[in-house]
C-alpha positions in Angstrom: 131.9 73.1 186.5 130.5 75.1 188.8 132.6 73.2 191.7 135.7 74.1 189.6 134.7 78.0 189.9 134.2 77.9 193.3 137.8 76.6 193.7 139.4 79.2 191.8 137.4 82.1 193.2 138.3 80.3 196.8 142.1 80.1 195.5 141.7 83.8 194.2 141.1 84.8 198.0 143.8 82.7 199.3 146.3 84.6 196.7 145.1 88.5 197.6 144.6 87.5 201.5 148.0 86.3 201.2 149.6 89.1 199.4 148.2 91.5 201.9 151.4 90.0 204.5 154.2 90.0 202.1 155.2 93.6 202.0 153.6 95.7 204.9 155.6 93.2 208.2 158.6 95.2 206.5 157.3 98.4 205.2 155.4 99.2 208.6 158.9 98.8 210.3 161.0 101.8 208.9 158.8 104.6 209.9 158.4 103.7 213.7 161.8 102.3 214.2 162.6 104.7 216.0 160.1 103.7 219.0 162.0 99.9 218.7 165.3 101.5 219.2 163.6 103.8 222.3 161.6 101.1 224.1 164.8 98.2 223.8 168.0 100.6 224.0 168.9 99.1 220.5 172.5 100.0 218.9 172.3 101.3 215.4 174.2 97.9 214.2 171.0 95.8 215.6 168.3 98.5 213.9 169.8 98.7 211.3 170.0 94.9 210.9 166.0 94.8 211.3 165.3 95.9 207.9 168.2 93.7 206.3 167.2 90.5 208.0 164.3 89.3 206.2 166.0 90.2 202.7 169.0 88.2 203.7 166.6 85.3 205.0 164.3 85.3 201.8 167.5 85.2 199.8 169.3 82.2 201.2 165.3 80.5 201.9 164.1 81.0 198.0 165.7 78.1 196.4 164.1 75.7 199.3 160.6 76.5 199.2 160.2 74.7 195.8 161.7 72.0 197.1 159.6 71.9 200.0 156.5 72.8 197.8 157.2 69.6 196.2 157.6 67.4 199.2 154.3 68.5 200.7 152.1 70.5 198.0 151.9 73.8 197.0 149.0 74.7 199.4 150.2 73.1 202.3 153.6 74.8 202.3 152.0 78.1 201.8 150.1 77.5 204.8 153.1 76.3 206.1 154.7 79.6 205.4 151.8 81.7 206.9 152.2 79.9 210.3 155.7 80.6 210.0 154.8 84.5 209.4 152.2 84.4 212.1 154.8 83.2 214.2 157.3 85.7 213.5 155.3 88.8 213.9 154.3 87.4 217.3 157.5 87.0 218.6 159.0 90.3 217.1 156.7 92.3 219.0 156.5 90.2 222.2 159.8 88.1 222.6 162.5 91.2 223.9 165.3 91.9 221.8 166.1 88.0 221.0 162.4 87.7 219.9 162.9 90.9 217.8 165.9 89.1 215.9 164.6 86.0 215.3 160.8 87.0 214.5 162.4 89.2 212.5 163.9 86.5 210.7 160.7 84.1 210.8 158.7 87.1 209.1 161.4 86.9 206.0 161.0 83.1 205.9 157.1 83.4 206.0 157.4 86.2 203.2 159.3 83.6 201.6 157.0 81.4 200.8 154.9 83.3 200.0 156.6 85.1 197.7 158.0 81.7 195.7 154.4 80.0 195.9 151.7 82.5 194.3 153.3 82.4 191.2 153.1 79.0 191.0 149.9 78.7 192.3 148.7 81.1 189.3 150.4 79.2 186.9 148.4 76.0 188.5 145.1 77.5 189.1 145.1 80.3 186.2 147.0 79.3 183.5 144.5 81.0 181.2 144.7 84.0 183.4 148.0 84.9 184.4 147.9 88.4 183.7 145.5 89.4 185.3 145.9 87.4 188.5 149.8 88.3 189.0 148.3 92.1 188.4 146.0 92.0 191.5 148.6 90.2 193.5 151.0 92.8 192.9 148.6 95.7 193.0 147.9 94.3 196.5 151.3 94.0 197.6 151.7 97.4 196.8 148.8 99.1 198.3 149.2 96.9 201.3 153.0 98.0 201.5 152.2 102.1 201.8 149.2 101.3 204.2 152.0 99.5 206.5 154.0 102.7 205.8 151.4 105.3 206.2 149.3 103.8 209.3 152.4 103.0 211.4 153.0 106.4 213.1 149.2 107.3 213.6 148.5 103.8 215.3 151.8 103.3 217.3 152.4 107.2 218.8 149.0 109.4 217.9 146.3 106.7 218.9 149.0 105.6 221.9 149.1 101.5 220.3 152.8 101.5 220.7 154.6 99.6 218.0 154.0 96.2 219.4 150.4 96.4 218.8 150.8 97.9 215.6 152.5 95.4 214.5 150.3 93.2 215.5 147.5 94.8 212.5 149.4 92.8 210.0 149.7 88.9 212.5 145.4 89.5 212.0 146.1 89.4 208.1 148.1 86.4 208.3 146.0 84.7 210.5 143.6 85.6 208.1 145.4 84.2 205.2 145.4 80.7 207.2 142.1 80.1 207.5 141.4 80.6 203.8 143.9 78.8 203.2 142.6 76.0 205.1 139.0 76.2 203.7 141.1 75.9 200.5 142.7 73.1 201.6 139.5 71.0 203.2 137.6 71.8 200.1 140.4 70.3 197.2 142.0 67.6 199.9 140.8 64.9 197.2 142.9 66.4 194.8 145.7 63.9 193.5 149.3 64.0 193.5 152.1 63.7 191.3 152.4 59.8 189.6 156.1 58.2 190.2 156.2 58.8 186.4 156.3 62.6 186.9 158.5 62.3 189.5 160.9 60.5 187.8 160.4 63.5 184.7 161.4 65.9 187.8 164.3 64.7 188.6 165.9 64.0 185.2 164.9 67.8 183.6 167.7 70.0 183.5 169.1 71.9 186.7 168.0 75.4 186.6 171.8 77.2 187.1 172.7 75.2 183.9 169.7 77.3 181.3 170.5 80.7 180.0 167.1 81.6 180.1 166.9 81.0 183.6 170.0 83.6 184.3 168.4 86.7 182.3 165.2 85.9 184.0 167.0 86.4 187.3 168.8 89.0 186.4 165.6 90.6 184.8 164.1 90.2 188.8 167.6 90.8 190.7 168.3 94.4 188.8 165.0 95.9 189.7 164.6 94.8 193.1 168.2 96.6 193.6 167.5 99.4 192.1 163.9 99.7 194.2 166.0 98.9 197.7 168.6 101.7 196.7 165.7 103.8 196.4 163.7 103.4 199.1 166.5 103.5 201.2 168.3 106.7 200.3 166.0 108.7 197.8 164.8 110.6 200.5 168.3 111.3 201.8 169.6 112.4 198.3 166.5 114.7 198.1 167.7 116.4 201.5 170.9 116.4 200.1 170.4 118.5 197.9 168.7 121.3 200.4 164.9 119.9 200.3 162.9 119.9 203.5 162.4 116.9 205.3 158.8 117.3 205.1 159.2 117.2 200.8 161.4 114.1 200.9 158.9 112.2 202.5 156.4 113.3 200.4 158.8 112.5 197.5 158.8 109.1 199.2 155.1 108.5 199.1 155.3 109.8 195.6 157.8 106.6 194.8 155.5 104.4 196.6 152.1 105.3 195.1 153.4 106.0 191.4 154.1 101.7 191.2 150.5 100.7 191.7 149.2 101.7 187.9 152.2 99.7 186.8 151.7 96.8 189.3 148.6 95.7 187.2 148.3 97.0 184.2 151.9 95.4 182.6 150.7 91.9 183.8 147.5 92.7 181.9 149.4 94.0 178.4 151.9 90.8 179.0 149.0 88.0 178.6 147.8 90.1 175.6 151.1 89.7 173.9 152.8 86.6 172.9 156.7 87.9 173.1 157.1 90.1 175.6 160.1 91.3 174.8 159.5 95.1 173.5 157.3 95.3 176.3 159.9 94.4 178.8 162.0 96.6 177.6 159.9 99.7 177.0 158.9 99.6 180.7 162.9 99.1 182.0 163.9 102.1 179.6 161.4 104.1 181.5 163.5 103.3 184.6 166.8 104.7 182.8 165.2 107.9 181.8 163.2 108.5 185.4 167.2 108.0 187.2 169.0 110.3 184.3 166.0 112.8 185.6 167.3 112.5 189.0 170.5 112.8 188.3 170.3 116.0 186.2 167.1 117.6 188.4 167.5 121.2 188.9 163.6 121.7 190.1 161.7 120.1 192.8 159.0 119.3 190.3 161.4 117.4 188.0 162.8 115.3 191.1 159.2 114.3 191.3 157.9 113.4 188.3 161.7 111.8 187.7 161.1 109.2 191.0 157.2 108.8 190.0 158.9 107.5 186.3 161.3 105.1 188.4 158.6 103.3 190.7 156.7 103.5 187.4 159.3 101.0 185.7 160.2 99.2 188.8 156.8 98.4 189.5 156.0 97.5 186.0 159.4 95.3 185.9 158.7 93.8 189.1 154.8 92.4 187.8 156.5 91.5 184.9 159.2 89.2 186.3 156.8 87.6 187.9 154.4 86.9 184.8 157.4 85.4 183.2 157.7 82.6 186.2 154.8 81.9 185.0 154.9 81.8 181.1 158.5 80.8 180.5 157.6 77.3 182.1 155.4 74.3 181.7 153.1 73.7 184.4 153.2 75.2 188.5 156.3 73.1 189.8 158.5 74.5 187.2 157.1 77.7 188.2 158.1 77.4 191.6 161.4 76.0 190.8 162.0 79.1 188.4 160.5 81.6 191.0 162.4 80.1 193.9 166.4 80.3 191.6 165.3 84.4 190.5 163.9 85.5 193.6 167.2 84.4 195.1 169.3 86.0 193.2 167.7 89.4 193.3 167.1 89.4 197.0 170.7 89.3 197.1 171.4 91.8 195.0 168.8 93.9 197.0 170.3 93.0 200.4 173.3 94.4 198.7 172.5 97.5 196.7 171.5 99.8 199.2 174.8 99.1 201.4 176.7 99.3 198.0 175.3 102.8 197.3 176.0 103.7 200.4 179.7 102.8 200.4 179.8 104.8 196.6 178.5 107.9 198.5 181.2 106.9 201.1 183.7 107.0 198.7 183.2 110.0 196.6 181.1 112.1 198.8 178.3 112.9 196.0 174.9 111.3 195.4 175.1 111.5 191.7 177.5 109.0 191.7 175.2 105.6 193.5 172.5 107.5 191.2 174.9 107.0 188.2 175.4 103.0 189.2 171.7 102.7 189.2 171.3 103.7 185.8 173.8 101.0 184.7 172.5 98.9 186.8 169.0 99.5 185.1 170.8 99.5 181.8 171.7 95.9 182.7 168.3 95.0 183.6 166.5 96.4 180.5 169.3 93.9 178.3 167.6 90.9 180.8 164.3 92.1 180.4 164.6 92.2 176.4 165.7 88.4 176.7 163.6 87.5 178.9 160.7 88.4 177.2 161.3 86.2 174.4 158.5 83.7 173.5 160.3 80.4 174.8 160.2 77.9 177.3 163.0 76.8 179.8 
């Protein structure tokens, strides 16, 4: 027994080291990007693509990982996708303007795995706990993801690191990650693998594409993490728009990043409590329509904040709660990863495409209310998916 607590506490590690890389290599980029574009005489086309890359990589890369999770184990591709994050950060800030590209792309394969794996690995390792484990994987995500934001500027200009070393902070966290990972790995190596039977149950279950369940379930994941890309990207713009200091949109942008956290592990927490999630799911999406019909109508400064604090509220809560689902709509931690790889596919498309879509609204009709407007459908959308997905069933 006490050999089996030592694994999981040991497993516990490997999950928050790990979710300490899979938000700040991108976060920590926006805010000093400007020092990229100084140091390699970038064009705007090639920084712009810097923040797009890895959302277009983890897209097309989702569906593998499961596949390659199966071929090798669960803990040997996540160390697998570590290396491959290590790698990336390395080269992005020491390879030129190739390395830049392609590290860039490594760091979204890396993040990848990760983010296809822990789920499963919770389902695996915690399948009494759930809840509480996709909570402090997602709280640490989060807090992890505004210390990438927030430390970027002091490290790289005001302590004179430049952004190649700051950069660097986050290659020491996934080196980090691989050697627990490792420990992990040389203290369970006895573990057993699948029997041919189970095998042979793999391959005759039904393909994903072809469940219902499946589909809401994605498009539970997909419509949040568009919505949260359309805001990170251009809330602080529409604040300016409408004749707010710089200095307050980036505070209003804190404001969205910080307000997620409470959400990020209390809803996992509620959702093990409850045996449907449905109401649940939907309560916390609803929130999201009512924070963007605040932004919408805002006439005050303080009703733009508490409106965006509502909206991280919900997308963080919807975000935990997607994952949670990977983990309770299926049947053991290969499902999982299978279900985890199909949704986080689809919504990294839709969020490689929502903020260039909201952009080409404004384009079009020269007011911000109007990509504000297409995120409250397409939050009205999500809470639909959420409700269904929150059902008490199985795929």
């Amino acid at each position: 027994m006490n050999a089996i607590k030592q694994n999981r506490v040991l497993m516990a590690v490997v999950i928050i080291t790990t979710a300490v890389c899979l938000r700040a290599p991108i976060t920590s980029v926006g805010s000093i990007l400007y020092c990229i574009v100084e140091d390699l005489k970038l064009s705007s086309t090639v920084a712009g693509s810097i923040t797009t890359i890895p959302l277009i990589v983890i897209a097309l890369l989702s569906p593998c990982v499961s596949k390659i999770s199966e071929r090798t184990g669960v803990n040997q591709s996540l160390l697998l996708g570590m290396g491959i994050l290590l790698t990336g950060i390395l080269l992005r800030s020491f390879g030129g303007i190739i390395g830049l590209i392609v590290g860039t792309a490594l760091v979204g394969a890396g993040i990848a795995f990760g983010n296809v794996l822990i789920p499963a690995i919770i389902k695996s390792f915690f399948p009494d706990k759930i809840g509480t484990m996709t909570g402090m994987f997602t709280t640490t995500m989060s807090i992890c993801s505004g210390i990438g934001a927030g430390i970027s500027v002091p490290l790289a200009v005001t302590w004179g690191w430049g952004w190649r070393l700051t950069f660097c902070i986050w290659a020491v966290a996934a080196l980090a990650a691989i050697l627990v990972s490792l420990m992990q790995m040389r203290r369970m190596k006895d573990t057993p693998s699948r029997t041919g039977e189970e095998a042979v149950k793999r391959k005759e279950q039904t393909p994903l594409y072809k469940i219902p369940l499946v589909w809401w379930i994605a498009g539970m994941f997909g419509g949040q993490s568009c919505v949260f890309y359309m805001m990170v990207t251009w809330l602080p713009t529409i604040a300016t728009d409408r004749g707010i200091s710089a200095m307050a949109a980036g505070v209003l942008a804190t404001v969205f990043s910080v307000s997620a956290i409470p959400a990020n592990f209390g809803i996992p927490l509620l959702a093990g409590r409850c045996k449907n999630q449905s109401r649940l799911a939907a309560g916390i999406a609803g929130l999201g329509v009512i924070g963007l019909l605040g932004i919408l109508l805002a006439k005050s400064l303080a009703v733009l904040f508490v409106s965006a604090a509502v909206v991280a509220l919900s997308l963080g809560g919807t975000f935990s709660l997607s994952l949670v689902l990977f983990g309770m709509r299926t049947s053991d931690g290969v499902q999982a990863a299978r279900l985890s790889g199909f949704a986080q596919s689809a919504g990294y498309v839709m969020a490689a495409v929502g903020p260039a879509l909201a952009g080409a609204v404004y384009d079009l009709w020269g007011d911000w209310n109007f990509p504000v407007l297409l995120a409250v459908f397409i939050m009205i959308f999500d809470l639909i998916a959420a409700y269904i997905a929150g059902q008490d069933r199985q795929i």
